[in-house]
C-alpha positions as a LaTeX table, in Angstrom:
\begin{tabular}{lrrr}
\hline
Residue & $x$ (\AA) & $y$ (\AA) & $z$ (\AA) \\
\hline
Unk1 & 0.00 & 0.00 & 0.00 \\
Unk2 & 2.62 & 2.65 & 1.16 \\
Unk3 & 4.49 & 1.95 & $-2.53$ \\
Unk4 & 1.40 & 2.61 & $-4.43$ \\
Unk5 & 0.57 & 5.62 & $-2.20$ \\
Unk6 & 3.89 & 6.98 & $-3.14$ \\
Unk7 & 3.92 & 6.32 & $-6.54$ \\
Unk8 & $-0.20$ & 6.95 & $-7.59$ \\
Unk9 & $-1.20$ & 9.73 & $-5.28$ \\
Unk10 & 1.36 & 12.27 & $-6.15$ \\
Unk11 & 1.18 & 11.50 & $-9.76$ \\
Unk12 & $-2.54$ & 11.77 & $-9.49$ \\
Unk13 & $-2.60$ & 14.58 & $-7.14$ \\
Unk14 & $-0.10$ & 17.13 & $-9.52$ \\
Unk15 & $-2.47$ & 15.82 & $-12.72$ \\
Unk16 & $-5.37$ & 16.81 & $-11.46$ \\
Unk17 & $-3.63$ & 20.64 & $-10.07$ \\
Unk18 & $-2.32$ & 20.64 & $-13.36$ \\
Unk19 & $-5.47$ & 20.05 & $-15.29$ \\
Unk20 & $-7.32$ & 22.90 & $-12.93$ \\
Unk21 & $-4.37$ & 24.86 & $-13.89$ \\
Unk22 & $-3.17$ & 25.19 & $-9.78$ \\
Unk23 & $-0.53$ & 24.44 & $-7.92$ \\
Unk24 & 0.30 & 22.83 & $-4.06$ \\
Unk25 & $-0.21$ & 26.58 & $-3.05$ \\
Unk26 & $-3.31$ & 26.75 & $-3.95$ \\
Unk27 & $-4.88$ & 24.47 & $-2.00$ \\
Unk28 & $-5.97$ & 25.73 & 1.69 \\
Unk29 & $-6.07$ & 21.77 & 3.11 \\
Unk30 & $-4.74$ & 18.36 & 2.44 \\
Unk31 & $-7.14$ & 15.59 & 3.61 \\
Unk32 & $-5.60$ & 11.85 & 2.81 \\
Unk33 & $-7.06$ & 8.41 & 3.29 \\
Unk34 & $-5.97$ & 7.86 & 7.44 \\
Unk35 & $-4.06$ & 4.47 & 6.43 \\
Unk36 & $-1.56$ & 5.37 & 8.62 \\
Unk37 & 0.83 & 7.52 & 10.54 \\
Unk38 & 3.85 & 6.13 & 8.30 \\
Unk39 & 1.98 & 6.69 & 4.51 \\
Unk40 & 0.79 & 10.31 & 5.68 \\
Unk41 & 4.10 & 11.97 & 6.82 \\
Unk42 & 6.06 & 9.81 & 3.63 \\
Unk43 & 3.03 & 11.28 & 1.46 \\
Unk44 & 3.44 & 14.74 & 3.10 \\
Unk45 & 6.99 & 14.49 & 2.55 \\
Unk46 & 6.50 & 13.30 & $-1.04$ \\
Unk47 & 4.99 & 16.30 & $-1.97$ \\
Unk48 & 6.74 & 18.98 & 0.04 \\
Unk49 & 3.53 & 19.45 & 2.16 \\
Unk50 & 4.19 & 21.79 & 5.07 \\
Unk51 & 2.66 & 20.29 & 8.41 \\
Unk52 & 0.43 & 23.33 & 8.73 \\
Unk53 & $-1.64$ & 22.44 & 5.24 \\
Unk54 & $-2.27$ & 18.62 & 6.23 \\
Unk55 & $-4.40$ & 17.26 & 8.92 \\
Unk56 & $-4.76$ & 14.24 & 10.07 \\
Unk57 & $-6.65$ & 12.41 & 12.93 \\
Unk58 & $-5.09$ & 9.32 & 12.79 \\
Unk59 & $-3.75$ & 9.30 & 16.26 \\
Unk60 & $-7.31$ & 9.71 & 17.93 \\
Unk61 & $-9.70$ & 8.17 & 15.11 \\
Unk62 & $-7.73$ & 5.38 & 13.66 \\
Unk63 & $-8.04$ & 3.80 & 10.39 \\
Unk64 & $-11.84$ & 4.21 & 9.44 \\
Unk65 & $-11.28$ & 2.90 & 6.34 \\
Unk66 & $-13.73$ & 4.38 & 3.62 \\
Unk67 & $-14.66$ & 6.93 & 6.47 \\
Unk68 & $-11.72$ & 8.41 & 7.01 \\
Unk69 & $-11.60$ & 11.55 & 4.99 \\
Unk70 & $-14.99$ & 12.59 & 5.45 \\
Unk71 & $-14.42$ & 11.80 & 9.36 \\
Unk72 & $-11.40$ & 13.96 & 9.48 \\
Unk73 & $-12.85$ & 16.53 & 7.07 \\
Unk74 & $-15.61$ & 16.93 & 10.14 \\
Unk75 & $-12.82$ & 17.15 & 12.59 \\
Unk76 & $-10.83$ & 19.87 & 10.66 \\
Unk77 & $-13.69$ & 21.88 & 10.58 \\
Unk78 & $-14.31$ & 21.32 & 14.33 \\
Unk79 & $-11.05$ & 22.29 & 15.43 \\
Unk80 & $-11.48$ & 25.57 & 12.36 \\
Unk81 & $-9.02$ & 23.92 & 10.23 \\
Unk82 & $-11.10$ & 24.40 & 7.42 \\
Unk83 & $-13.63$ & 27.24 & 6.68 \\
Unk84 & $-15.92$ & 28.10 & 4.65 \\
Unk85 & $-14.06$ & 29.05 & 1.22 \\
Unk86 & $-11.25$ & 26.93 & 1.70 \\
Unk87 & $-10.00$ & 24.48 & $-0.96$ \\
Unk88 & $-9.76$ & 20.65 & 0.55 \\
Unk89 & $-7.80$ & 18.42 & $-1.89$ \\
Unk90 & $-8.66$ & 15.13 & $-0.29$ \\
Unk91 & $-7.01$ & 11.45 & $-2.33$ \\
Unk92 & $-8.10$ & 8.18 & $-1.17$ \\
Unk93 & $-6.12$ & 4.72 & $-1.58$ \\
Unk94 & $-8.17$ & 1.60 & $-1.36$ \\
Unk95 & $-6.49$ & $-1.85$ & $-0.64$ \\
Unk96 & $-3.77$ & $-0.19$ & $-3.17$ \\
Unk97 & $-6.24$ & $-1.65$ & $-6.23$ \\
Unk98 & $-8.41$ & 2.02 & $-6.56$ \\
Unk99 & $-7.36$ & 5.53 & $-6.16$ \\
Unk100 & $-9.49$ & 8.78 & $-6.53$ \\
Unk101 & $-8.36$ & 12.35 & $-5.56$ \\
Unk102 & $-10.94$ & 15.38 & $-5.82$ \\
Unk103 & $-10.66$ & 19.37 & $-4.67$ \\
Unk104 & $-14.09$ & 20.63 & $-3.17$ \\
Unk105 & $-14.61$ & 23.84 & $-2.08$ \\
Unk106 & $-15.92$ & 24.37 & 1.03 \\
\hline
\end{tabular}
C-alpha cells in the first residue's frame, strides 16, 4: 500500500492541479485516506507538504477505512481547520487496487 501511495497519489494529485491549472499553493487543506501515521508523513513528505496544510486524525480516530476523509474533514472543521471558502484536496487509496483524488470547495 505505502508503494502505491507513493507512486499513484502524487502522480494523481499534480495531474489533477495541473489540469485545474493550480498548484500545491493553492490548496488551503490536504485531507488523505488515514491508512496510517507512516503513509501520511512519507506522502506529506513526497509532496513537500508543510505540516500546517495537512491534517490528520489518525492518532485519535484510527483507520476508518472508507470513512476516514470525510471523518477527518468533520474534525478539521471542528477544530477551524477548514472554513468556509477553503480548498480541501482530499485522495483516497483503497487496498492499493483504486485511487481517486478530488478538490471541493468548502
Amino acid at each position: 500500500m505505502l508503494s502505491v501511495l507513493n507512486a499513484t497519489a502524487p502522480r494523481q494529485i499534480r495531474a489533477l492541479l495541473e489540469s485545474n491549472q493550480m498548484t500545491l499553493d493553492d490548496i488551503d487543506m490536504f485531507v488523505f485516506h488515514q491508512a496510517s501515521k507512516m503513509a501520511l508523513d512519507s506522502l506529506n513528505a513526497r509532496l513537500r507538504i508543510p505540516a500546517d496544510k495537512s491534517f490528520s486524525n489518525l492518532r485519535g480516530v484510527g483507520n476508518t477505512v472508507s470513512a476516514s476523509i470525510p471523518i477527518a474533514i468533520r474534525d478539521a472543521i471542528d477544530l477551524g481547520r477548514i472554513r468556509a471558502g477553503d480548498r480541501v484536496l482530499v485522495s483516497a487509496i483503497g487496498v492499493g487496487m483504486s485511487w481517486a483524488t478530488a478538490i471541493i470547495e468548502m
